[in-house]
Structure formats: C-alpha cells, structure tokens
C-alpha positions in Angstrom: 109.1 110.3 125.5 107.4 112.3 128.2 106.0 112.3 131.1 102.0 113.1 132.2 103.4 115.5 133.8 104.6 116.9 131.0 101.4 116.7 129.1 99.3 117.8 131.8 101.2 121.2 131.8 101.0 121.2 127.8 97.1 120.9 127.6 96.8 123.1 130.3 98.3 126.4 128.5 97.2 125.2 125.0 94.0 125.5 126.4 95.0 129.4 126.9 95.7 129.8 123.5 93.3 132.0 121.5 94.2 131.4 117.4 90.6 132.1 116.0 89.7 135.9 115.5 85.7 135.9 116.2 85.2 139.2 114.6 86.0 137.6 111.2 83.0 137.1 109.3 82.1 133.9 107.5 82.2 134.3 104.0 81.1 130.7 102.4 80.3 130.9 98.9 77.1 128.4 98.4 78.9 125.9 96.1 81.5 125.5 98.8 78.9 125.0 101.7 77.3 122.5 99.3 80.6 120.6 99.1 81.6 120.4 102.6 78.4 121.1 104.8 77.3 117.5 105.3 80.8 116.5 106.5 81.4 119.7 108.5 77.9 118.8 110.9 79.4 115.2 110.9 82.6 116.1 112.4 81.6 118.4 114.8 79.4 116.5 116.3 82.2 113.7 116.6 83.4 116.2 118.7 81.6 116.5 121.5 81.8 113.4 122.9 81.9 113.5 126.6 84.8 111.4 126.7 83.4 109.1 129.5 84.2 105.9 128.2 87.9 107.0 127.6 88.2 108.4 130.7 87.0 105.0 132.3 89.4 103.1 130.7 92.1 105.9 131.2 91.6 105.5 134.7 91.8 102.0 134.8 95.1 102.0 133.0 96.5 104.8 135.2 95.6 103.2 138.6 97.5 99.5 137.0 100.6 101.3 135.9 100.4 103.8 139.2 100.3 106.9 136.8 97.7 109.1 138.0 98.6 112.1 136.6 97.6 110.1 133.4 94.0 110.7 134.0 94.6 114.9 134.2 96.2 114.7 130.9 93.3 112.6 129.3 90.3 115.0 131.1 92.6 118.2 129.4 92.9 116.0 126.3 89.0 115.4 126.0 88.6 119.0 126.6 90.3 119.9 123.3 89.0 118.0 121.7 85.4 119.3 122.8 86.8 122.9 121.8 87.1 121.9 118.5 83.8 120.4 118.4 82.6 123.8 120.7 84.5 125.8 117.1 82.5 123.9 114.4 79.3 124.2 116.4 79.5 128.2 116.9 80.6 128.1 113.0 78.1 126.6 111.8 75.6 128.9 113.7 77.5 131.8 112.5 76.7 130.1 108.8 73.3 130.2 109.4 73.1 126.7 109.4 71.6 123.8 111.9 74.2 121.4 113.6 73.6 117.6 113.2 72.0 115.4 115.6 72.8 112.1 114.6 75.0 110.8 111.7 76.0 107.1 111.0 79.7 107.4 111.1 79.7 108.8 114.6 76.6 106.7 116.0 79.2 103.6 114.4 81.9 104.6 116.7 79.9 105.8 119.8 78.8 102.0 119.5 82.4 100.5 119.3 83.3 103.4 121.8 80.7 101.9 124.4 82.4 98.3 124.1 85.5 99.2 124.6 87.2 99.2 127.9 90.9 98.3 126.6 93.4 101.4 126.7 95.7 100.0 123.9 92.5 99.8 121.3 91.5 103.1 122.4 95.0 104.8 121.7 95.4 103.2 118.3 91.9 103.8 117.4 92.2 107.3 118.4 95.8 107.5 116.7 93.9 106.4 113.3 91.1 109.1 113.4 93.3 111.3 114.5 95.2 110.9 111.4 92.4 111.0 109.4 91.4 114.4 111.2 94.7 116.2 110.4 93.7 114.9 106.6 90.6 116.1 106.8 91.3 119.6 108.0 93.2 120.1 105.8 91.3 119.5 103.0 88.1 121.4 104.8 90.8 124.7 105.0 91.8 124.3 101.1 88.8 123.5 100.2 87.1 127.3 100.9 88.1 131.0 101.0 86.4 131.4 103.9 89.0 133.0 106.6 87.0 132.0 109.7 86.8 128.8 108.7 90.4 128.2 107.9 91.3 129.3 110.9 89.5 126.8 112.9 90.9 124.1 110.6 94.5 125.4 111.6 93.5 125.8 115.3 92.7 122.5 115.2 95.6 121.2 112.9 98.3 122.4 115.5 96.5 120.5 118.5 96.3 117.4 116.5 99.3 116.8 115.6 100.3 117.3 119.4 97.3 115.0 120.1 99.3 111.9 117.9 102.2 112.9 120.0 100.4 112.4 123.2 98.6 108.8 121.7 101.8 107.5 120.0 103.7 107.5 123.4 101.2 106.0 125.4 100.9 103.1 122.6 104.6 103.0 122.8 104.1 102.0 126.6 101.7 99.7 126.3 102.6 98.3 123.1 106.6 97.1 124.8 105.6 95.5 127.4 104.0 92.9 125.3 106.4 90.1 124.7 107.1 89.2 120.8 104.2 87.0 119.6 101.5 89.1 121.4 103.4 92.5 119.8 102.7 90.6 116.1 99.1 89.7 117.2 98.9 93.2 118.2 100.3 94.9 115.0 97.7 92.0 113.2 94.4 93.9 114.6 96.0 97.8 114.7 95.6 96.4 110.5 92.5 95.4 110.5 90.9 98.8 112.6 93.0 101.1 110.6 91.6 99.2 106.9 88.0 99.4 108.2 88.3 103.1 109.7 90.1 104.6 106.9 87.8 103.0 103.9 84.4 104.4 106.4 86.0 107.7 106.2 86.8 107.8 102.9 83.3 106.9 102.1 81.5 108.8 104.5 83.5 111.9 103.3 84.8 111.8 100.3 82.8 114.7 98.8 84.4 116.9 101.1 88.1 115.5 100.3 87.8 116.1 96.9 86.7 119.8 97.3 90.3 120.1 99.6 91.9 118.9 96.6 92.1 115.3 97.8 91.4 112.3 96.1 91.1 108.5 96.9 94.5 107.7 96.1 96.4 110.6 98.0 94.4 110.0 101.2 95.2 106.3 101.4 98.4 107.1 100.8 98.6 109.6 104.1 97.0 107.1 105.8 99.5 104.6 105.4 102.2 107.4 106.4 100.9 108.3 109.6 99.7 104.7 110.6 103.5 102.8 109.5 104.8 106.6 111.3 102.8 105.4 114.4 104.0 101.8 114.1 107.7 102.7 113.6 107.3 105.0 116.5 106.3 101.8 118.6 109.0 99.6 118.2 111.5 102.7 118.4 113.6 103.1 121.5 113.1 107.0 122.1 115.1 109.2 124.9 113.1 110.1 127.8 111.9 113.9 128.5 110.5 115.5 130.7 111.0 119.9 130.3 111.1 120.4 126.5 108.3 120.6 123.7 106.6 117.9 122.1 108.3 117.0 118.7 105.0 117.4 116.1 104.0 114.5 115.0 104.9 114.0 111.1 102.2 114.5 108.1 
C-alpha cells in the first residue's frame, strides 16, 4: 500500500519518460488497418476525456478522508491517460487517417461517467476498463508489424498496469471500511458492472481481438483474472509503503 504521496511523485517522473521513437515510420499493411482501424479511433478517443467528473468526485473523496494530496495524483493520473489518447491521435494522423468523433461505446460511458459522483464506482469501474485496456493493447501490438504502433501499445501497457496499482489501493481503502454485509452488497454490483462492461467490450471490439490473436474465450478468461486479482487484492491485508516502487499489477 502507498501513499499519494507516493503516487504523486510516481506520475510525476513517468510523465518524463519518453518510450516512443517518433522518427519511426508507420508501416501498416492495409489488411491490418482494416482489422483494427475502427477500434483504434474508438479507443483514442476514450482517451481524451478531460477527467472532470473524476476529479470532482476525487476531490470530494479526498477533502472526507483529509487526503489532499489525492487530488494531485488523480490530475497526473488523468494526464496519462490523455497522453495515451494524445499517442493514438498523432498515430493515426501519421496513418493518414481521420480520428473519431463520436462512437457509442464511449458516448455509453461518458453518459454513466456524468452520473456518477461515487469514488468507489469510479475506481472499480476504472479498474475493469483498465483491465480490458492492458487486453486490448496487447492484442492491438500483436496484431500488426507496425514498429510505431507497437511501441505505443507498450508505452501504454507499462502505465496501465501501474494505473491498476494506483485504483486497486484506493478500492482497498474504500472497500474496508465498509462493515460485512455492505462489503457483500458491494462485491454484488462490482459483478454486475464488470459482466455488462466486459460483454460491451467484447462486442464493440471483437474484430480487433481476434487480429491480436484473441478470441472470446481467452479474453473472458483475463477478465475474470484481473477482476477476482482486484477482489483478492481488496480483502487482503497488505504492508504499508511509502519510498519503494509500485509492485505491477498481475496479467
């Protein structure tokens, strides 16, 4: 467990970090673009979300538990998240292609976004596409030769898992303080998001998954990993850090 301290500091010089060579030239073939271009526009533009509604209920949730420092590690947070988005955008340029405007996954989740003002629905929704995310870029980096474009995906592979790090712990927080029959309610709805979210992604996607060498069966059964990972995590009693680096998340 760490402190926002801690993960201030991290996001802070990851930020720094420069893993993508921009003098490499994109080098798509045309059956691979056809495979994975829909999905690619769809998940950059999931992000570049501003992060405002987050923020406003990280806030909230900071000022209650008198952890301010909370809110500069969410901001630094948001901002990685909006370089990958800032990645896939300039990538797709590169490609000679136009970036999406509007797509019906991400419009669905701006929506339950924009309703939600709970921090323990946003971290376990945002532990659940975040898992999906490290799935899914891993399939979009197998599923092309293109050297650019695998670089992103592994740019943005090494911040995720920190990112499920970063999530998991603050569910952990949140998730024991509840006493027992609210902690089984709890568990109860963190099913039912993470059934709905993973069958949406599957079916918005799938295309793309199957080019990365990933079918139906293999991605539920990641899915279940990293969400029963996530729920082990919560009712874990971990030691308390504060100077060392974040243990990756498992895949």
């Amino acid at each position: 467990m760490h402190t926002s301290s801690f993960w201030k500091n991290h996001f802070q010089e990851n930020l720094k970090k420069q893993r993508i060579d921009w003098n490499t030239k994109p080098t798509i073939a045309d059956s691979e673009k056809q495979a994975i271009l829909y999905s690619l526009k769809a998940w950059q533009l999931g992000e570049t979300s501003d992060g405002s509604h987050l923020l406003a209920a990280a806030t909230k949730h900071a000022k209650k538990e008198n952890d301010l420092l909370y809110i500069d590690a969410v901001k630094l947070f948001i901002k990685e998240e909006q370089k990958h988005g800032n990645n896939l955008g300039r990538y797709i340029d590169l490609i000679g292609e136009e970036r999406t405007k509007k797509d019906w996954g991400d419009s669905l989740f701006r929506k339950i976004r924009y309703f939600n003002t709970s921090m323990e629905l946003w971290t376990i929704t945002v532990i659940i596409v975040e898992s999906a995310a490290q799935i899914f870029y891993q399939a979009l980096h197998d599923a092309t030769r293109c050297q650019l474009l695998k670089a992103i995906c592994q740019d943005i592979l090494i911040d995720e898992a920190h990112h499920i790090k970063f999530q998991n712990e603050r569910l952990h927080q949140i998730f024991n303080k509840k006493h027992f029959y609210n902690k089984a309610m709890s568990v109860g709805w963190y099913g039912v998001l993470f059934f709905g979210t993973i069958h949406a992604v599957w079916f918005g996607h799938k295309k793309a998954f199957k080019a990365g060498g990933i079918e139906k069966r293999e991605f539920m059964r990641q899915m279940y990993y990293k969400f029963f990972n996530s729920l082990r995590y919560c009712h874990s009693i971990p030691s308390f850090k504060t100077g060392t680096k974040p243990e990756l998340a498992t895949v």
